[in-house]
Every structure is written in C-alpha cells, then in structure tokens.
N, C-alpha and C positions, 0 to 999 in steps of 0.2 A: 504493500500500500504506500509505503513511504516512497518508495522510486517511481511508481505512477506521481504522485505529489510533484517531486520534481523536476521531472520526467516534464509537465507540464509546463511551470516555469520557467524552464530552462529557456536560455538566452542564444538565438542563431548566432553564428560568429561570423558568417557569411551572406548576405542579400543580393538579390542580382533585381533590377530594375529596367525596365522598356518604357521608353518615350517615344512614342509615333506620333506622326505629323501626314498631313496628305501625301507631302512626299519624302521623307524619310522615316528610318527607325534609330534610335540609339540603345546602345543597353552596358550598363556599370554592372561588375561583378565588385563590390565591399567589402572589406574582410576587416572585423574587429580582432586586433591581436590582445594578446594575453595583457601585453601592458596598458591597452585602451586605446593604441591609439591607430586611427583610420587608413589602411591601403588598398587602394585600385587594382587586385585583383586580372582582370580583363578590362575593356572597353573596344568600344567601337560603334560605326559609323555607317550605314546604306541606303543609297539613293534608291527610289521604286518607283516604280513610271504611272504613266498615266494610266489612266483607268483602274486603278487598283484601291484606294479610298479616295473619295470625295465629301467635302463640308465632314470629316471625319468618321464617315460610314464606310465601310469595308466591302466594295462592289463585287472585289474578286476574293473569295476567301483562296484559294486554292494558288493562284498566284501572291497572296501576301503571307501564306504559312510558307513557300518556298523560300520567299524572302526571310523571314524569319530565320528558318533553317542555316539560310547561307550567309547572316550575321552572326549567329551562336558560333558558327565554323570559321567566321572571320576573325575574331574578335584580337584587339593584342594586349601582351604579347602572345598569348595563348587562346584558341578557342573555349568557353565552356560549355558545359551538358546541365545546364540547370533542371530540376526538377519543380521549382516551382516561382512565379517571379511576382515582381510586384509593380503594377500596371496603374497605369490615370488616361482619363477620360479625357479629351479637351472640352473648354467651357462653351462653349458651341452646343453640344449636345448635353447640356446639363440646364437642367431647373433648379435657382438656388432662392429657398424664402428662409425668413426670421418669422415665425409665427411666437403671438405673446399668448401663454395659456395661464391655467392656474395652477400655483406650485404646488396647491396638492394632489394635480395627477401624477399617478405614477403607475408604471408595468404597463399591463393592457390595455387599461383605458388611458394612459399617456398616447399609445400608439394608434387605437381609433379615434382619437382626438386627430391626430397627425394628421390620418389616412383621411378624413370627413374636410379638414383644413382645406391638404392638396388637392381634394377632389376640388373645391370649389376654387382652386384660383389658380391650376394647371390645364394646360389644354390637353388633355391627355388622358384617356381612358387609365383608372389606375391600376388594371389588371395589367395594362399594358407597361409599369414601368419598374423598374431597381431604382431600392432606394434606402436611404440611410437617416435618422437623425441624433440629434445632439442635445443638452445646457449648453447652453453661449454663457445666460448669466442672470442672475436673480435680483429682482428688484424689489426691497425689503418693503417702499411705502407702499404698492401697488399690491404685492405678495403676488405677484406672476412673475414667471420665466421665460425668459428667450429661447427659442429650441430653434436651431440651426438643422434646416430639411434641404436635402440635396437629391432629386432623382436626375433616371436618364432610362430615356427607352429601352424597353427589352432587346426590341430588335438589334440592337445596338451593342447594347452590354454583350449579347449572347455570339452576335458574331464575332467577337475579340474573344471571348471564351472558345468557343469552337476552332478558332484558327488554331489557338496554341494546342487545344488539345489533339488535334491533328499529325503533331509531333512533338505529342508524348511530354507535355509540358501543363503543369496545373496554375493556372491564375488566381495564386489568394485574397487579394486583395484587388479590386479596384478604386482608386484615390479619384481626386480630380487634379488637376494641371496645378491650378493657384495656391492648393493648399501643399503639394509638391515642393511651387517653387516658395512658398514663404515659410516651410523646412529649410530649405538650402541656402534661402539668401540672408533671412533675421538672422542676426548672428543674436546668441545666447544672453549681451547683457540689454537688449534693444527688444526682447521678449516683450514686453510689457507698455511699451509705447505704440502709439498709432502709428502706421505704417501704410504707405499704397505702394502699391507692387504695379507697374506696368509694362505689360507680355508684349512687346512689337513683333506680330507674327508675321509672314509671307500674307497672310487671308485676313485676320482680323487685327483689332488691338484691344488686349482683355485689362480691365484696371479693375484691382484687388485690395480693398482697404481690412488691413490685417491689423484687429485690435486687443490686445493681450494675448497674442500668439490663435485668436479666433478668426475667421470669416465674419465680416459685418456688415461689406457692401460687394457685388461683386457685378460689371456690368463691362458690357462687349459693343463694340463702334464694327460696321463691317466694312473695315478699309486697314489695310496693311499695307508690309511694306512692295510688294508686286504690283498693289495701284500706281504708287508712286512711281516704281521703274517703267513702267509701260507707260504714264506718263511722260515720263523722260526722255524716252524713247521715240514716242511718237513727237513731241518737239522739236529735239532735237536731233532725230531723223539718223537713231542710231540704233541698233541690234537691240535684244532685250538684254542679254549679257556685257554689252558693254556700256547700258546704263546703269545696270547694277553696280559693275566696277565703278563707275564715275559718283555713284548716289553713294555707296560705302566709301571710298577714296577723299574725295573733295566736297563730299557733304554738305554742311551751312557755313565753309570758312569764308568769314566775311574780308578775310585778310586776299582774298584773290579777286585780281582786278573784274573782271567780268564773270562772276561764277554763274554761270546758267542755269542751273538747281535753284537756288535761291527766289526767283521769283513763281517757279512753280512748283514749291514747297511749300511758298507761301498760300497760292492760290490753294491745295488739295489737305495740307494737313493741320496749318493754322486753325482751321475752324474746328476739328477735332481736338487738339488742345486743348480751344477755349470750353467745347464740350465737357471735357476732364476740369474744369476748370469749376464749372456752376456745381457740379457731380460732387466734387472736393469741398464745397462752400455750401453745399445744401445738408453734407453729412455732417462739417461742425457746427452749423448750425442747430440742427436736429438733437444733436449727441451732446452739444456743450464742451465740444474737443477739441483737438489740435494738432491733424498730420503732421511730424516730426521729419518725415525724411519721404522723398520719393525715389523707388530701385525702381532702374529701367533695365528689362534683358528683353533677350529673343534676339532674331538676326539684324530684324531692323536697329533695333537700338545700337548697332557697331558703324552707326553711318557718325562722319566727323560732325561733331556740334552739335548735334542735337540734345545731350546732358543737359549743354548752357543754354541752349534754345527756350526748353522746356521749361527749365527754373525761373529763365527771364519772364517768361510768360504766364506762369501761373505763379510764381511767385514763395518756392519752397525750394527747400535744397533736393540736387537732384543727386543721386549717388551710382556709377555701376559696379555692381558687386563681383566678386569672383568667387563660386561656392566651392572651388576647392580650396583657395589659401582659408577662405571662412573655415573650413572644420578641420584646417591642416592635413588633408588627403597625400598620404605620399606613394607616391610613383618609382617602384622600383626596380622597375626593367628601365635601362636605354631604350630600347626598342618604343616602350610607352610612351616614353621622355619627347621623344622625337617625333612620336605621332601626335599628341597631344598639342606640339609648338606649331602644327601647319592649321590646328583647327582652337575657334575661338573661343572663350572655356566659360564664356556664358552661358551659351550653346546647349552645355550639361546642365545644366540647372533643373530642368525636372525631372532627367534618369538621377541627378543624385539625393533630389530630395523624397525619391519612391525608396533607392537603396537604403538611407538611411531610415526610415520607416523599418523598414521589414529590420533591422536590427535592434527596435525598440521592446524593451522587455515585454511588451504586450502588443504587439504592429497589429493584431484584429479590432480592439476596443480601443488604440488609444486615441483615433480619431475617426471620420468616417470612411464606411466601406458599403461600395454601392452595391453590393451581393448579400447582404444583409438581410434585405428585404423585398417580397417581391409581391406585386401586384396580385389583390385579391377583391372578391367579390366583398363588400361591406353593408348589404342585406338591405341599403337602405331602400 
C-alpha cells in the first residue's frame, strides 16, 4: 500500500512537450536532474505544408501523424520515443469565460453550475465540447468566486488525440497556448503582478493578461504577422519571402533614411495596438489594477522596433523575454548549442512552458486540462 502511495506522487524527471502551429511542430524533451536543475534533453523543429491544419484544425490526420513521426526521429541531438506528451491548444479554438458563482458550491453542483453557465453564453452545443475549470479567486464582500472555464471543440481536441495515438503516443494533458506561455515567460518573483502577454502569431495576435500567475482577460485580433508581409509585398512589389526578410530585418528603425515598412505598418497594425490599448484601460479600470510589464513573443514580435513601438504607444514597459535563460535550461550537446543559435529562442516559448508542466509534482490538477471534461446531456 505504501509504494502504491508513492508510486502516485512520484515526481517525472523527464516531460516532452508539442507546440503546433498551422505550419509547424516543435517539441522539448526536459529532464529535471537530481540536483534541480533544468536540461534540454532533445528539441526540435518541422515545417508541414499546406493542407495539413488550418485556423488550427487538423484537415489531414494521416499526413500530420507522419509528420509527427519524423520530428520525434529528428529531434537533437538525439531522436526521442516519448510515450506520452504534453500538448496546448491555440487560443483560436478555445472558449475562455470568468463566470462569478457562489462560494458555496462545491463538487457536482459547482460543475452543473459551470455546464448551465456555458451553455448559455457559448455557441456550442455542450455535448459537443472539452472542457476544464478552475478558482481564479474569492471575493470575501460579495462571498462569490471567480471560476476560470476554458473549452474547445471535441472535434478538435479529438483529432490531436487521435493523431498521436496513431503512433503509439498518449496525450495527457491538453493546456492552452497563453497559459503555456505565461509558465515560461513570468519569471518566478513577477508571479504575483499583472502581467499581459502578447503572442505575435503568423494568423493572429492573442493578448493575455496574466494576474497572480491566473488567466483574467484573454482576447484575439485576426491579423498577424503574414498580413503584414503580404502587405509589404504587394507595395513594395516584392516576393512574400523577401518581405518577410525586410519586415524582420529593418522593421520600424526610424534611424533609416526612407524605410518603406514604416508607413504601412502604420497604416495595418497601428490601429491594432490602439485596440490592445482600450482592452488594457478597460481591464484596470474594471479591476482597480495596474499592468506592470508587457512580454511580447511569437515570430512577429523578432521584427526590429517594434518593443519601443509598442510601449510608445500604449504606454507601459514592453519587455522580450527568453524562457530559456528564464529557468536556466542548459544545453549540453554542441550539436544542441548550434542548433539552437540558427533558430530564435522565443520561438520555444510554449513547447517549454507544456515541458515544464508535465514536471510539476501534480501536471493533471495543477492547472487546467481540456480532457477533463466532456460534453454531456444536462437534462434541462
């Protein structure tokens, strides 16, 4: 009985994480050593063509397990054989509310509380969805709680389930992207402060305001940084590739005599900004708060200037994080060393914030997991 006990608690030493995108996968293999502290195992990186997911639904299972397959075999500086990983959603296909109930439901009728909630304010049949909730946080004059509810289509969840199980890989956990990346980018003594998080994606751009280590606002603009190149492109009457070089390269430096970005950055992302901007002004208003800092990753955000752009314009410090120096990840292949210096280590931001998960003395409870719960009839 005793070694069952343990048996249970028992702490992985190793987590492997996948971050998909329309067009790519990454995946961290983590290894907590004896002494605490954090090594890079495996990683790696593959590109997956078109038609294979789109808006983050999985159109070909059969060609994205193959893919799958031949990045577990790529991986450096060694391939691995995971048996089971731990996976997020992008915010796209996810439904996120804060419903206020009374603190004293609890168990069952906390969760048909939930389930009656979401039915009324999701468009979504709820048989049809995976879903997880939470305490955010208690408010003693009121005596209700905050309960942080996060679904996502079956259909959805189920084809990422099925891919991997296809080659023999079980998916414990599925996270969502923001709470991923505000694991990897809050560094440990900033726990406790307001925080927005903004994902500069290829498709979208997701702004995540992260308040004592919770989800408290969480909302998506549908323009990234691919509008932008294409607009670039079509201006300035150049490839899409070599607007992208030019949009990441020479960016908003205003120090170059004619930068040709500049006014049609203005025209397409400026008002986005300002967007983020009322979003930012309406939460402290509401909250009686005061965003402390804004982290920007994803690929977009590697374009020159845009940090200072951002902060000039809304008006807060803007910061880009690195979540490996954050948790001191060492890398102890050369081989790693040198893969790792061609590619931008933002980039990793939410395969490191899934590994790190799955190393947490509890990775099923200790935050949410959209396999949790699944869509049922509620008799009403």
């Amino acid at each position: 009985m005793a070694l069952n006990f343990f048996q249970f608690f028992k702490q992985d030493k190793v987590s492997v994480g996948v971050d998909i995108s329309d067009k790519s996968i990454k995946v961290l293999s983590l290894n907590r050593q004896n002494n605490g502290k954090l090594s890079a195992e495996a990683f790696g990186y593959i590109s997956i063509g078109e038609g294979v997911i789109e808006n983050g639904r999985i159109l070909d299972i059969e060609k994205f397990s193959s893919a799958l397959k031949e990045i577990f075999e790529k991986t450096q500086p060694k391939p691995i054989t995971p048996k089971k990983i731990f996976l997020a959603v992008p915010e796209s296909k996810t439904f996120i509310n804060i419903y206020k109930v009374s603190a004293d439901l609890m168990g069952k009728d906390l969760e048909n509380k939930i389930r009656t909630l979401a039915a009324e304010s999701i468009p979504f049949n709820p048989n049809d969805l995976y879903f997880d909730f939470k305490e955010i946080y208690y408010d003693k004059k009121t005596k209700r709680k905050g309960i942080l509810y996060i679904a996502s289509p079956k259909e959805t969840i189920e084809r990422y389930l099925n891919s991997f199980y296809k080659i023999g890989v079980k998916t414990v956990i599925v996270d969502i992207e923001s709470a991923s990346l505000a694991r990897a980018l809050i560094k440990k003594e900033n726990k406790q402060e307001s925080i927005l998080i903004l994902d500069m994606g290829a498709r979208t751009t997701n702004m995540s305001i992260i308040d004592k280590g919770e989800i408290r606002l969480s909302a998506s603009f549908p323009f990234g940084g691919n509008h932008l190149t294409k607009a670039i492109a079509t201006n300035l009457k150049l490839s899409f590739e070599e607007a992208d070089r030019m949009k990441i390269t020479l960016g908003l430096n205003e120090k170059v005599g004619d930068n040709k970005i500049l006014p049609i950055f203005n025209s397409f992302c400026l008002p986005i900004i300002d967007e983020i901007k009322k979003e930012i002004e309406h939460y402290q208003t509401i909250n009686q708060c005061k965003i402390k800092a804004i982290i920007i990753c994803g690929g977009s955000s590697l374009m020159a200037g845009i940090d200072a752009c951002i902060e000039k314009r809304i008006g807060i410090q803007v910061q880009r994080a690195n979540p490996w120096t954050n948790w001191k990840i060492e890398i102890n292949s050369e081989s790693g060393k040198i893969y790792l210096r061609k590619e931008a280590p933002i980039l990793y931001a939410v395969v490191i914030g899934l590994a790190l998960r799955g190393l947490e003395k509890d990775p099923h409870h200790v935050n949410i997991n959209l396999v949790n719960f699944k869509g049922r009839s509620l008799g009403l």
